[in-house]
N, C-alpha and C positions, 0 to 999 in steps of 0.2 A: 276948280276942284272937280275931278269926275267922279260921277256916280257908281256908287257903290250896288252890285245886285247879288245875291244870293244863288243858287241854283233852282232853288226852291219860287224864285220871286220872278222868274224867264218861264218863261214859255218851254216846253221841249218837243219840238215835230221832227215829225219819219214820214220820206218818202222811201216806199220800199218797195222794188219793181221784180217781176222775177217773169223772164219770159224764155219758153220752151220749146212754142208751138211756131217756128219760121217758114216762110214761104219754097225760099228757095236753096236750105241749107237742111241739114241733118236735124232732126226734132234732137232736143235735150230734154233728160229724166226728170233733173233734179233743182231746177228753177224755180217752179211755182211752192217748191217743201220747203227749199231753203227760205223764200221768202214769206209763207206763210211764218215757218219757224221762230225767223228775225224779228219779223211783227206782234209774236206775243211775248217773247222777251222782251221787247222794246217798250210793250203795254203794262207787265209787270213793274220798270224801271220810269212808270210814268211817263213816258213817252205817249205824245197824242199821234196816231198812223193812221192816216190818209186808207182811204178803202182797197182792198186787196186789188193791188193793179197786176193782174196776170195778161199774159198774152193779149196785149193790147196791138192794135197797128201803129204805126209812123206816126198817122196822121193822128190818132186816140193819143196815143203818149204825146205827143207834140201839148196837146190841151192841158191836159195831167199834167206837165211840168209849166207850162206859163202860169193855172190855176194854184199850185203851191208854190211857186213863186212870189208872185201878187199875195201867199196869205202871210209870208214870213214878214218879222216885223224885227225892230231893229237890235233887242237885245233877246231876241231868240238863240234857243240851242238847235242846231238843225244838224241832219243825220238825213245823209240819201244814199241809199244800195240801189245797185241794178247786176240780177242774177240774169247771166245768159251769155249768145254768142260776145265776143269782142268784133268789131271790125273797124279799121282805120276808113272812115269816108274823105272827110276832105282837108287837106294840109294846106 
């Protein structure tokens, strides 16, 4: 019989990334608002959010995501944004 859980009885994490600030491409406006934005809606609706990750590097967000990773646990609700460029790296 599987266990039954509530909403209320899960956990609920946010990762929420919002990055603006690029090396080698056009800065964007409105990455770090939307994603502050997201984060306190998120916090209203109970959601626990991870610290404002703005304008981080490759190698910064690389850590950021194995370290939320590692915290999800198996009957969590999880919720991850990433405001900013798109780019297709590797296929």
């Amino acid at each position: 019989m599987a266990a039954k859980f509530t909403s209320e009885s899960r956990r609920k994490l946010a990762l929420v990334i919002g990055i603006g600030d690029y090396e080698n491409v056009r800065k964007l406006k409105n990455p770090q608002n939307d994603a502050k934005a997201l984060s306190s809606l998120l916090q209203r609706i109970r959601f626990t959010t991870a610290d404002q990750q703005s304008d981080k590097t490759l190698s910064q967000l690389k850590h950021v995501l194995v370290d939320f990773e590692e915290s999800v646990q198996s009957n969590d609700i999880v919720l991850f944004y990433f405001a900013g460029h798109g780019v297709q790296w590797e296929v």
